[in-house]
Backbone and ligand atoms as CSV (ligand in chain L), in Angstrom:
chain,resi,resn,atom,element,x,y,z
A,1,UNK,N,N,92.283,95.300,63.329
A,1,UNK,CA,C,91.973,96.137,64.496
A,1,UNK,C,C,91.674,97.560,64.043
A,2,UNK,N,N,90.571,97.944,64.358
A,2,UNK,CA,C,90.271,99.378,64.345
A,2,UNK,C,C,91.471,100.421,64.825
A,3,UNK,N,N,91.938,101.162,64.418
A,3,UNK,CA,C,92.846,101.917,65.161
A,3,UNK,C,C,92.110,103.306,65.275
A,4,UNK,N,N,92.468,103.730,66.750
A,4,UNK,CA,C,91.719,105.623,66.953
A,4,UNK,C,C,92.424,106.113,66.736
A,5,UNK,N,N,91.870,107.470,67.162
A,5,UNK,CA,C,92.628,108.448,67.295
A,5,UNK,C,C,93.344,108.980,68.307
A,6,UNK,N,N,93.163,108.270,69.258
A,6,UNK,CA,C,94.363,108.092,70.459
A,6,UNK,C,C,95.579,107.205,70.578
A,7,UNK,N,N,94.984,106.512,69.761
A,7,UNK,CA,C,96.247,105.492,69.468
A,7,UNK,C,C,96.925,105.735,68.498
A,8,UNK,N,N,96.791,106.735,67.610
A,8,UNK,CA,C,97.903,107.091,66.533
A,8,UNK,C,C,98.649,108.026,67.306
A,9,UNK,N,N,97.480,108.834,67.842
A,9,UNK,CA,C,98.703,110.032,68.650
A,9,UNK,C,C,99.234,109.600,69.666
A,10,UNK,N,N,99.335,108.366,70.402
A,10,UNK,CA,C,100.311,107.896,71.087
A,10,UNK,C,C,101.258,107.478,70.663
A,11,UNK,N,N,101.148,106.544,68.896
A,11,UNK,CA,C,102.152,105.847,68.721
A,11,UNK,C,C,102.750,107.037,68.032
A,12,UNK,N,N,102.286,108.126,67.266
A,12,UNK,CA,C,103.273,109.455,66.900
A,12,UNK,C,C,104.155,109.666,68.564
A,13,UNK,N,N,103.611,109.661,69.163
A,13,UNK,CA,C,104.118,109.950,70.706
A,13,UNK,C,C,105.791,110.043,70.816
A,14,UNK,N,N,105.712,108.206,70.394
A,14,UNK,CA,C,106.747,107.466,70.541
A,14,UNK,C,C,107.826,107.672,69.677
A,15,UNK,N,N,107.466,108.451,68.503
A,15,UNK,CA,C,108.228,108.758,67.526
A,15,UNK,C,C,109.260,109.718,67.734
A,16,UNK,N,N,108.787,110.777,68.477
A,16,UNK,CA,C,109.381,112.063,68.627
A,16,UNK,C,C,111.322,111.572,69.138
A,17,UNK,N,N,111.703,112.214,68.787
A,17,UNK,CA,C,113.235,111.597,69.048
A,17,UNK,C,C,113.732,112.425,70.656
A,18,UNK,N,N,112.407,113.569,70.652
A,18,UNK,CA,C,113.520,114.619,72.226
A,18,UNK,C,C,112.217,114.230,73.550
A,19,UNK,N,N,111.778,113.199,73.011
A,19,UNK,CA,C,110.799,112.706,74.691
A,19,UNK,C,C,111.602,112.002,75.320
A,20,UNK,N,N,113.075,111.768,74.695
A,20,UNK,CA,C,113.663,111.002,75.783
A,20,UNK,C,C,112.910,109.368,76.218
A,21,UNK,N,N,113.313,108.500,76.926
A,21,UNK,CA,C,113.345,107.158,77.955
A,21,UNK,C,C,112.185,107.251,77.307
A,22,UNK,N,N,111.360,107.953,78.891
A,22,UNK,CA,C,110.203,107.708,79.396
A,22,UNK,C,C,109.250,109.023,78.821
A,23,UNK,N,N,109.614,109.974,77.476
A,23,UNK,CA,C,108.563,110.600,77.087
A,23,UNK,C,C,108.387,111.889,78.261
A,24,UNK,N,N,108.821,111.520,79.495
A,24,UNK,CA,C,108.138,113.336,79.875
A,24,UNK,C,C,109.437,113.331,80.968
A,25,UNK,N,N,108.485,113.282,82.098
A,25,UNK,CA,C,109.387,113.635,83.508
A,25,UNK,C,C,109.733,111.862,84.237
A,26,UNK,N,N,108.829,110.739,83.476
A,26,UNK,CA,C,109.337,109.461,84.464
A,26,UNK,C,C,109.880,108.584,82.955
A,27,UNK,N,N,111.071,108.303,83.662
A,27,UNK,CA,C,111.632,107.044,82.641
A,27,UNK,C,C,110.846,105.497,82.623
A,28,UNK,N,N,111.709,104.742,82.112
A,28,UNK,CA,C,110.597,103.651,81.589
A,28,UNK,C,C,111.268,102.903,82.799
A,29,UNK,N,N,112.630,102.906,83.437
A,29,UNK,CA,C,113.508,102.179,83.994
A,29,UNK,C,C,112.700,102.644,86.068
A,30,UNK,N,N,111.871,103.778,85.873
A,30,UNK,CA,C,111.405,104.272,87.102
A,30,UNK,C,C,110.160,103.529,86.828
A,31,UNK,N,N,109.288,103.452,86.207
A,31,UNK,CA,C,108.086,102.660,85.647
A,31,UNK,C,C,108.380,101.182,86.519
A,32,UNK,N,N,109.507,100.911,86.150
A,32,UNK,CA,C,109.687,99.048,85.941
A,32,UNK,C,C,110.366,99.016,88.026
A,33,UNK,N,N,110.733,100.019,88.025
A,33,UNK,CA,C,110.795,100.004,89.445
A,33,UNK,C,C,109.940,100.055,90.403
A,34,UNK,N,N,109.241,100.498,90.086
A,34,UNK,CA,C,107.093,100.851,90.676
A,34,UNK,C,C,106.788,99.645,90.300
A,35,UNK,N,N,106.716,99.227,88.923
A,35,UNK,CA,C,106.232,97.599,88.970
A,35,UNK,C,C,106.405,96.547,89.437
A,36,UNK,N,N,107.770,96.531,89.716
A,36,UNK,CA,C,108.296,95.360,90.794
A,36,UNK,C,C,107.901,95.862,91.946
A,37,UNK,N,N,107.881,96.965,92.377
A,37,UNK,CA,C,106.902,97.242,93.845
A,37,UNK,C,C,105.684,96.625,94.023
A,38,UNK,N,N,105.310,96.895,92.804
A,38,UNK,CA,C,103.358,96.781,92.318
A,38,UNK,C,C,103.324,94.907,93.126
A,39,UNK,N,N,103.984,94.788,91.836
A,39,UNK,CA,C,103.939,92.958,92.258
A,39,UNK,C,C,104.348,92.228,93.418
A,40,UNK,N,N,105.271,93.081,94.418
A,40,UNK,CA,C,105.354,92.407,95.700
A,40,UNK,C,C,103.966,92.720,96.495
A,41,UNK,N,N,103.286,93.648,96.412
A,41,UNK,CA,C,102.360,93.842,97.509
A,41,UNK,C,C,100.827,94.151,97.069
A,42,UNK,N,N,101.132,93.788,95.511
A,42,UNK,CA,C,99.213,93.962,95.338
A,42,UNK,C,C,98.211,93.298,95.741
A,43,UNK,N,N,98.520,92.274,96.806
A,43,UNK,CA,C,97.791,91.278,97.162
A,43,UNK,C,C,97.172,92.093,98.655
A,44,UNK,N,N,98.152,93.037,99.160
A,44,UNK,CA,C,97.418,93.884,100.136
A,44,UNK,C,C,96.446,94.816,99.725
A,45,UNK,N,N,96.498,95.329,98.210
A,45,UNK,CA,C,95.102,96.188,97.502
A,45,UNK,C,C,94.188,95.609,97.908
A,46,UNK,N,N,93.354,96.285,97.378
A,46,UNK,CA,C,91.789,96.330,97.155
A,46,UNK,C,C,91.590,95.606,95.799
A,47,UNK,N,N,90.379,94.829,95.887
A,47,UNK,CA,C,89.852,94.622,94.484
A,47,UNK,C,C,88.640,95.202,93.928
A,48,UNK,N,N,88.743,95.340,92.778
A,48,UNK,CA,C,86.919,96.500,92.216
A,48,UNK,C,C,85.840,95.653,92.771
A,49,UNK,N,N,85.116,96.875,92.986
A,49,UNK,CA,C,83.826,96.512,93.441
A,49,UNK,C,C,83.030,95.988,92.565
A,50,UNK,N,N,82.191,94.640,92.676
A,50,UNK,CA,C,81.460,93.612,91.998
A,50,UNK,C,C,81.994,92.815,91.376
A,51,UNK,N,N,83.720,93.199,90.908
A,51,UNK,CA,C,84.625,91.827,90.377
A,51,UNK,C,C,85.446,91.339,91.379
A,52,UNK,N,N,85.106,91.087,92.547
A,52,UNK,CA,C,85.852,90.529,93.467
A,52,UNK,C,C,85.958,89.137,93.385
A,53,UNK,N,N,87.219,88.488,93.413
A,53,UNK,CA,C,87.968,87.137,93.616
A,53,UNK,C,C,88.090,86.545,92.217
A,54,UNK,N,N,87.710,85.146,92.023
A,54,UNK,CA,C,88.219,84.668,90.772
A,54,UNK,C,C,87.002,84.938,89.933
A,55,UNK,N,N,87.404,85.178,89.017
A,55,UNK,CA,C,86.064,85.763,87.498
A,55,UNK,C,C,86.872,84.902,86.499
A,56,UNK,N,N,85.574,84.252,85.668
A,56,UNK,CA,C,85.953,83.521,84.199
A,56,UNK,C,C,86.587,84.593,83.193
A,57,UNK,N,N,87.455,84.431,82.450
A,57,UNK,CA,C,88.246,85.238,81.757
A,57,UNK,C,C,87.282,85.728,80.592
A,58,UNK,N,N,86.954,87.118,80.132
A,58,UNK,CA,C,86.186,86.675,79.158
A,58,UNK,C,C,87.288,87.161,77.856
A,59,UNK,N,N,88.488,87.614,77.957
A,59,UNK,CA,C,89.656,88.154,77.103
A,59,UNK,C,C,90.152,87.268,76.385
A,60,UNK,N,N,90.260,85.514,76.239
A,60,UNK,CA,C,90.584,84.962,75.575
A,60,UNK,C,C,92.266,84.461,75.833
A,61,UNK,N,N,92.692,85.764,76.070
A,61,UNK,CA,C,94.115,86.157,75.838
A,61,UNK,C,C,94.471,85.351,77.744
A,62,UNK,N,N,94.264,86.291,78.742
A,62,UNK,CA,C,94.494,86.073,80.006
A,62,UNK,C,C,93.270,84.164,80.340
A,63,UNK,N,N,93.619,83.669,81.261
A,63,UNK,CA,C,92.795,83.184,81.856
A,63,UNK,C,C,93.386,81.585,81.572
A,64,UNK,N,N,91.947,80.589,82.199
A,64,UNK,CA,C,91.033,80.599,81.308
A,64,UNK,C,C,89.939,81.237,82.892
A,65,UNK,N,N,90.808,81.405,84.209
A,65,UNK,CA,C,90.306,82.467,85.105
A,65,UNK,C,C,90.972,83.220,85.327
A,66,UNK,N,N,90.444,84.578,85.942
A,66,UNK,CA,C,91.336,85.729,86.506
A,66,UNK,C,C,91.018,86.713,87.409
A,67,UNK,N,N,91.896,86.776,88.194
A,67,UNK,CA,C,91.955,87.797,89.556
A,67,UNK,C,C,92.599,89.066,89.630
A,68,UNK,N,N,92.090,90.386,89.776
A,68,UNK,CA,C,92.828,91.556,89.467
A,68,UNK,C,C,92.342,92.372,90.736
A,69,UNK,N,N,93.435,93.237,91.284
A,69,UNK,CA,C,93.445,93.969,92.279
A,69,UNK,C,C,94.121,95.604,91.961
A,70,UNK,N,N,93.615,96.274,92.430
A,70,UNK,CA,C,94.116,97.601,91.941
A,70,UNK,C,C,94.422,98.732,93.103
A,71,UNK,N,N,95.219,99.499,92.898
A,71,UNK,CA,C,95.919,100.103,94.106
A,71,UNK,C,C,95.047,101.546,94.592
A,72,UNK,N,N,95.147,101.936,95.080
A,72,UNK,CA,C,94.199,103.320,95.454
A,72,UNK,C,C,94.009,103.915,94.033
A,73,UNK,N,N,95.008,104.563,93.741
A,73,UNK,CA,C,94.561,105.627,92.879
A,73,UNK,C,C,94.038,104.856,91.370
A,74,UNK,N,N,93.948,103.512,91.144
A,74,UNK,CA,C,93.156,102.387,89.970
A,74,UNK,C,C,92.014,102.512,90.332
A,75,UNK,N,N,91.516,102.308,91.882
A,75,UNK,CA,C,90.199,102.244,92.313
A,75,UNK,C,C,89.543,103.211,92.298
A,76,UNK,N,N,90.157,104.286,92.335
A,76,UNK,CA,C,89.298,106.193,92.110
A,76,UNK,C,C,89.367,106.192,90.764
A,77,UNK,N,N,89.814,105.506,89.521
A,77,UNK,CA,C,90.267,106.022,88.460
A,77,UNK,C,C,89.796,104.616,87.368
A,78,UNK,N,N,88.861,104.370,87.464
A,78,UNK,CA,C,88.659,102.564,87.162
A,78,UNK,C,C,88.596,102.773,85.863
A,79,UNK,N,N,87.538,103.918,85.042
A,79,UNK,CA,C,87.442,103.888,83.610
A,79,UNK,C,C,88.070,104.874,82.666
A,80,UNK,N,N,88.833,105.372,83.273
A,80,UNK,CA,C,89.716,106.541,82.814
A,80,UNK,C,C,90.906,106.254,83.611
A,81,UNK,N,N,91.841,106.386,83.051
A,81,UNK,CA,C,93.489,106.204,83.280
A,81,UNK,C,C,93.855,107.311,83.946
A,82,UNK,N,N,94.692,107.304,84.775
A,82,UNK,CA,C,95.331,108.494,85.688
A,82,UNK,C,C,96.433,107.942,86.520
A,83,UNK,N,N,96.886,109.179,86.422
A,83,UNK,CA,C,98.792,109.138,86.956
A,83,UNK,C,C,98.435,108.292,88.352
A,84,UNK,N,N,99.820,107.307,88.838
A,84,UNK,CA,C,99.491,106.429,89.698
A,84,UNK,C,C,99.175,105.405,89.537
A,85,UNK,N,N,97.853,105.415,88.766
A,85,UNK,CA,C,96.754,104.129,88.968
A,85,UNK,C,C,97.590,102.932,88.190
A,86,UNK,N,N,97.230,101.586,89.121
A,86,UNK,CA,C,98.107,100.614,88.566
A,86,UNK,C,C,96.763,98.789,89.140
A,87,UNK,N,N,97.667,98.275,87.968
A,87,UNK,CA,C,96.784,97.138,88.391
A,87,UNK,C,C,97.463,95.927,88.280
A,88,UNK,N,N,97.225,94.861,89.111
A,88,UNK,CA,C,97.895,93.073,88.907
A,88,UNK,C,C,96.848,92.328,88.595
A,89,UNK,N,N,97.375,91.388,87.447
A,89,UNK,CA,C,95.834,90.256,87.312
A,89,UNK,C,C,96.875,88.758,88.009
A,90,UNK,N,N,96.213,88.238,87.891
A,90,UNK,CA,C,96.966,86.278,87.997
A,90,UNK,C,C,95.880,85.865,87.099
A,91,UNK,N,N,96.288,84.955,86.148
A,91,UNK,CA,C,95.339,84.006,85.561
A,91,UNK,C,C,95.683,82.584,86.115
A,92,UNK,N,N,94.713,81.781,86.041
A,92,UNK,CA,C,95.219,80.580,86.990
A,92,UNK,C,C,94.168,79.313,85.661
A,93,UNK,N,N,94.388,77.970,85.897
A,93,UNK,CA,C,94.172,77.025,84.997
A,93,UNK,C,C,92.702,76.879,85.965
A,94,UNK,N,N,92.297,76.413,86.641
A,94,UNK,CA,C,90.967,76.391,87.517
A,94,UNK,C,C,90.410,77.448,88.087
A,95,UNK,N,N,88.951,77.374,88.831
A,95,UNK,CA,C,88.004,78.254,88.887
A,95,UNK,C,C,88.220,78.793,90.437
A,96,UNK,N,N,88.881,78.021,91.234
A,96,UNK,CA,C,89.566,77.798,92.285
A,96,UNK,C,C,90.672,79.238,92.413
A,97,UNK,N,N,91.230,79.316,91.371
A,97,UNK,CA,C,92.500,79.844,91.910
A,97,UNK,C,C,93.627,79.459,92.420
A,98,UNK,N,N,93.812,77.797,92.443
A,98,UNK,CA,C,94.840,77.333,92.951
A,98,UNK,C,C,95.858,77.304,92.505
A,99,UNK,N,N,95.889,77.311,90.769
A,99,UNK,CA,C,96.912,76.720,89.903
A,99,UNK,C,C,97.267,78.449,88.504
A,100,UNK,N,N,98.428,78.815,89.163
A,100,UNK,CA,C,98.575,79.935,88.637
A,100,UNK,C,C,99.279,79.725,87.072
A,101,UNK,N,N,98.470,80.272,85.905
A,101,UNK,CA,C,99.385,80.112,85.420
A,101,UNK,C,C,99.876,81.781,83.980
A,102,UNK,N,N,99.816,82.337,84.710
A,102,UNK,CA,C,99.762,83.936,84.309
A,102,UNK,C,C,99.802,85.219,85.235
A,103,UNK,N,N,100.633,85.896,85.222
A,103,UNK,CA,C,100.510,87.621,85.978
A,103,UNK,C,C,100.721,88.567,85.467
A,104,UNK,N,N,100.634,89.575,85.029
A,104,UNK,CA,C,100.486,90.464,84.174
A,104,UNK,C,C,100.479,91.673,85.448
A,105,UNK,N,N,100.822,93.134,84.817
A,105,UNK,CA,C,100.897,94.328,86.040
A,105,UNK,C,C,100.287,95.038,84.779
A,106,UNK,N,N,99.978,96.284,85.114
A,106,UNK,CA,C,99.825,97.583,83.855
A,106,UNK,C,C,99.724,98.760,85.338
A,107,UNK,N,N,100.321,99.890,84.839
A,107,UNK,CA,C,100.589,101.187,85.475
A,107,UNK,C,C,100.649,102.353,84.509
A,108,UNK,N,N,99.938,103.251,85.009
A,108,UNK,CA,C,99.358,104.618,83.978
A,108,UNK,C,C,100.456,105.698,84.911
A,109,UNK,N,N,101.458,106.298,83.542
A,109,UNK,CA,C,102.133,107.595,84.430
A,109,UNK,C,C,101.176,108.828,83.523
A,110,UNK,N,N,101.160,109.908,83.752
A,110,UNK,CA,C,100.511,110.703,82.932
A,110,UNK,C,C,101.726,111.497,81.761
A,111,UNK,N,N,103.165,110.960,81.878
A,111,UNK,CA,C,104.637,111.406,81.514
A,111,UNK,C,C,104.324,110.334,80.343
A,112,UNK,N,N,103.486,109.259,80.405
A,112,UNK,CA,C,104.481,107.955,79.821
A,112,UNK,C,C,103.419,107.366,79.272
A,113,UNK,N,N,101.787,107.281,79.775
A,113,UNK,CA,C,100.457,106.457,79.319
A,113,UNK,C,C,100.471,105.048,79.829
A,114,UNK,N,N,100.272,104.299,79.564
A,114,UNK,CA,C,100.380,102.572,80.062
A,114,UNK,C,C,101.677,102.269,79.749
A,115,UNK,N,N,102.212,101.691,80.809
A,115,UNK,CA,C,103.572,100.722,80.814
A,115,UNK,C,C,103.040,99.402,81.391
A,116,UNK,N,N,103.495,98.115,80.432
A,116,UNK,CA,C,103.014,97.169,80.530
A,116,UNK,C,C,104.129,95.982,81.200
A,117,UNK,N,N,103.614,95.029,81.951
A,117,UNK,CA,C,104.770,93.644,82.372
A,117,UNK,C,C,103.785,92.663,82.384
A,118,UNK,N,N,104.767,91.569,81.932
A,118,UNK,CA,C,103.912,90.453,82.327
A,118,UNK,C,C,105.377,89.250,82.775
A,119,UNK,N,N,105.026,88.712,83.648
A,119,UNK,CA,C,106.120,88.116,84.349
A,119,UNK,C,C,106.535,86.577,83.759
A,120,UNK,N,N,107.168,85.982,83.631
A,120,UNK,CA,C,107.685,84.643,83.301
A,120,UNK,C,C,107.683,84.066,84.250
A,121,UNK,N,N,106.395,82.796,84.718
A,121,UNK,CA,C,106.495,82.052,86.071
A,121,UNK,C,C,108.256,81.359,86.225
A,122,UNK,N,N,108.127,80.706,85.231
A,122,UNK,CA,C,109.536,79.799,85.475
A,122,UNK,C,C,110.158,80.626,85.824
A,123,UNK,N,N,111.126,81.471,85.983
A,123,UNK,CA,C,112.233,81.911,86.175
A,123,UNK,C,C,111.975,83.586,87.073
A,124,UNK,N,N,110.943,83.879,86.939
A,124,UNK,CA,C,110.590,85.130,87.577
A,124,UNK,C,C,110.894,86.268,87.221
A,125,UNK,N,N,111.253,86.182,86.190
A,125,UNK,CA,C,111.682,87.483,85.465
A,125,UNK,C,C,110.752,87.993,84.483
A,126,UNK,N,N,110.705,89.391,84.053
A,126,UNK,CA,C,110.058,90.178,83.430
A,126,UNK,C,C,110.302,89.434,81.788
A,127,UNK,N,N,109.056,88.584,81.365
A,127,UNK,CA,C,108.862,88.197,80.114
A,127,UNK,C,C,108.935,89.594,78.744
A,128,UNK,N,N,108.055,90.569,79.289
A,128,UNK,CA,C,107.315,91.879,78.588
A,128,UNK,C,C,107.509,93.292,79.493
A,129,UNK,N,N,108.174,94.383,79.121
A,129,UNK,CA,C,107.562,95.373,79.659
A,129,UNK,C,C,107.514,97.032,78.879
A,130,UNK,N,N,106.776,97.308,79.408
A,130,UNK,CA,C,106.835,98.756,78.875
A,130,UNK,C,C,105.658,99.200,77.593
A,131,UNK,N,N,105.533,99.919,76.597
A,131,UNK,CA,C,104.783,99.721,75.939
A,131,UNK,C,C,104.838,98.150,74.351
A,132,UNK,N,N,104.223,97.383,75.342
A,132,UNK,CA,C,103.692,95.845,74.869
A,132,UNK,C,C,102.973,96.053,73.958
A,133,UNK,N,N,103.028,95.903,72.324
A,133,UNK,CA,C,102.052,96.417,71.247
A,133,UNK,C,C,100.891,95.102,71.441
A,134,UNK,N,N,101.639,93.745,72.235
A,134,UNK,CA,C,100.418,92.894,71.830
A,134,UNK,C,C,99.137,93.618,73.226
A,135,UNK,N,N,99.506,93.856,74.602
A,135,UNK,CA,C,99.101,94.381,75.519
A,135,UNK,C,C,98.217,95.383,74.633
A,136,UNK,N,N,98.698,96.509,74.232
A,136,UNK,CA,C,97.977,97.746,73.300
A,136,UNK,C,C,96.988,97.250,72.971
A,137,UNK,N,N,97.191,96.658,71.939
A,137,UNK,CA,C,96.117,96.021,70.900
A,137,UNK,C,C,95.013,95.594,71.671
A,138,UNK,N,N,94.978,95.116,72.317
A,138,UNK,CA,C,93.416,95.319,73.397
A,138,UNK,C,C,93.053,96.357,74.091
A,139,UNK,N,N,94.543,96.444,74.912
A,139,UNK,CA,C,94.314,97.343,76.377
A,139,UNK,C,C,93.567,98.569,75.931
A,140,UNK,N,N,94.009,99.302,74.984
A,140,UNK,CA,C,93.887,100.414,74.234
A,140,UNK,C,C,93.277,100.365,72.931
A,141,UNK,N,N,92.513,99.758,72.953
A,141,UNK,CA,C,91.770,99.254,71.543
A,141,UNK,C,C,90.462,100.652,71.717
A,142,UNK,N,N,90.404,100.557,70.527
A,142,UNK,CA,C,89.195,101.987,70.094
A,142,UNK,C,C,89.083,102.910,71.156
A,143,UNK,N,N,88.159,103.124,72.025
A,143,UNK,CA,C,87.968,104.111,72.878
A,143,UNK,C,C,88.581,103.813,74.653
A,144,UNK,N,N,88.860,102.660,74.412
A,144,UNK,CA,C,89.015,101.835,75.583
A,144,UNK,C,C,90.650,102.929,76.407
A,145,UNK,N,N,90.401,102.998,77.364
A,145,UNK,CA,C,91.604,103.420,78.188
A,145,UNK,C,C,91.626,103.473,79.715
A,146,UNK,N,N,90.815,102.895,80.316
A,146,UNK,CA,C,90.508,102.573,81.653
A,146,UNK,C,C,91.702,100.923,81.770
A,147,UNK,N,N,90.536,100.493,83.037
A,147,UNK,CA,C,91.055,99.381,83.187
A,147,UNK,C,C,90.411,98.305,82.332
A,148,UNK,N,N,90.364,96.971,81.938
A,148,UNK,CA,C,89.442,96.700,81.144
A,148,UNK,C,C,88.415,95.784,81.893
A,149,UNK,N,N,88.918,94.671,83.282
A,149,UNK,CA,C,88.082,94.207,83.977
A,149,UNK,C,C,86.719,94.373,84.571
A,150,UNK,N,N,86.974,95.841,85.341
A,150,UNK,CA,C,85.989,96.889,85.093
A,150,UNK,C,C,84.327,96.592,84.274
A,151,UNK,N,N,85.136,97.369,83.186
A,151,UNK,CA,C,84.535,97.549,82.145
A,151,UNK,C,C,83.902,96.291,81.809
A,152,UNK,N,N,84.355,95.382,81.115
A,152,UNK,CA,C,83.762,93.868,80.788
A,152,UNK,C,C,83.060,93.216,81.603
A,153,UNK,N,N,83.734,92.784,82.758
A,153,UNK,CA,C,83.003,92.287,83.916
A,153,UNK,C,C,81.704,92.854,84.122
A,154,UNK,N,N,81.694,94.514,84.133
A,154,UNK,CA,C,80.213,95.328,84.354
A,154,UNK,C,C,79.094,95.302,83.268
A,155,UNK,N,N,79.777,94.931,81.903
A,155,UNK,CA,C,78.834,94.708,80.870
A,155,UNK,C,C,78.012,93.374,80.851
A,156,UNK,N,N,79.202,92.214,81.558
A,156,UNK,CA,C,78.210,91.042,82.114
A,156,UNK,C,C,76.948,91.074,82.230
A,157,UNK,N,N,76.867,91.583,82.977
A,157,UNK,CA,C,75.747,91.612,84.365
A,157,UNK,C,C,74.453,92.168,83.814
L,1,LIG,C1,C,93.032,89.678,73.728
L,1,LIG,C2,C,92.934,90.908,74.493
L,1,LIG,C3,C,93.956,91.153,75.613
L,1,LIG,C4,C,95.330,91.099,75.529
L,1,LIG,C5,C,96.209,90.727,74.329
L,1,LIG,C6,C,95.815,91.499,76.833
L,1,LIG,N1,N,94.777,91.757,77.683
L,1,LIG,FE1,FE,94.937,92.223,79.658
L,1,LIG,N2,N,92.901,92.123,79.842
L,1,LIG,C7,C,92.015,91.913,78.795
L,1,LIG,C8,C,90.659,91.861,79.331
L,1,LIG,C9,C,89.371,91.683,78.527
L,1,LIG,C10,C,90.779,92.030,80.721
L,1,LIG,C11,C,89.638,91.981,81.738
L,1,LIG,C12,C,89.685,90.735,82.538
L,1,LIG,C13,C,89.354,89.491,81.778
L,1,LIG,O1,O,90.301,88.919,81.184
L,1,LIG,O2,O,88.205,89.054,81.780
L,1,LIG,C14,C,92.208,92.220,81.003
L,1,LIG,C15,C,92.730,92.485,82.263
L,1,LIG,C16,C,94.047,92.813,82.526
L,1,LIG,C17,C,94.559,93.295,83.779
L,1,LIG,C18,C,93.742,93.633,85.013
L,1,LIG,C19,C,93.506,95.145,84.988
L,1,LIG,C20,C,92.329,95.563,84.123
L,1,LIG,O3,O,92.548,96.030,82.982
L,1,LIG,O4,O,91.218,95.455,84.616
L,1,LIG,C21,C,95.901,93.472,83.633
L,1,LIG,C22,C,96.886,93.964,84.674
L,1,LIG,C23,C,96.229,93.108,82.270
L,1,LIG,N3,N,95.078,92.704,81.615
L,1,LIG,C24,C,97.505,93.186,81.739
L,1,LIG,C25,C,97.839,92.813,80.430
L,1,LIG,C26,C,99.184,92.784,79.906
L,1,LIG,C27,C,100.421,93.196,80.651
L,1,LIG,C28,C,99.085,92.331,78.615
L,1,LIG,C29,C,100.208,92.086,77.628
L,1,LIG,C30,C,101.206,91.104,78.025
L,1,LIG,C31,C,97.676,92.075,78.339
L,1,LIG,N4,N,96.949,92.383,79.464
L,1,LIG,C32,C,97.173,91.605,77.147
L,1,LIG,C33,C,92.333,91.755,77.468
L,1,LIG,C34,C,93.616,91.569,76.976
């Protein structure tokens, strides 16, 4: 993996011993509290404009389909990250959407950068959260720091 120069100075970020939790003014434990918010009600969001409903995965990683919805301040903020902005995917086994078998959240504080979850169907509990190096490694790959659906989906076309 290519690594930038945003991504070293994030992971120096993490190093610092007096950023405390959550690195500024929000802890990681306030993060994960917004995320379990995120995930009860992102189904009342909005979804981006032109990737609406189920889309073929093209990430490899999520899918082998996927559905992502993003909350106000994701939808003003689609290719650039900003405090607030947060997003839910579902990956599901058919084209349908019937058969779930993946959910994933990501939320941008401007204290903290991406805090990541991805949920454990069986049992419902938080599999991953917070800064996820496997999450990174894409999410934040070279110049990338938006959302990535967005982005990919629009290069489709
Ligand atoms: C192999 C690369 C890869 C990995 C690893 C990965 N993602 Fe993604 N993710 C993508 C791509 C590409 C998309 C765009 C949708 C798609 O899959 O076609 C996406 C979409 C998303 C979305 C919808 C919001 C958006 O960016 O548009 C969320 C939420 C998400 N991923 C969360 C996660 C979490 C949490 C992890 C770690 C557990 C993770 N992803 C790991 C590549 C990846």
């Amino acid at each position: 993996m290519r690594t930038s120069g945003l991504l070293l100075l994030f992971l120096a970020s993490c190093g610092l011993p007096d950023l405390g939790n959550g690195g500024g003014g929000v802890t990681e434990d306030a993060l994960l509290t917004q995320v379990e918010e995120d995930l009860e009600y992102y189904t009342e969001w909005d979804q981006a404009e032109g990737i609406e409903g189920v889309l073929e995965d093209v990430s490899g990683f999520h899918g082998p389909y996927i559905q992502a919805w993003y909350n106000d301040n994701g939808l003003e903020s689609l290719y650039v990250a900003a405090d607030g902005a947060a997003a839910v995917k579902e990956s599901y086994d058919d084209a349908d959407g019937t058969s779930l078998n993946g959910l994933t959240a990501m939320r941008y504080s401007v204290d903290y950068g991406w805090f990541y979850a991805e949920v454990d169907l069986d049992t419902g509990d938080f599999e991953e959260t917070g800064r996820v190096d496997e999450c990174i490694a894409c999410h934040e790959e070279g110049d990338a720091f938006g959302f990535l659906a967005p982005t990919v989906h629009e290069e489709e076309k």
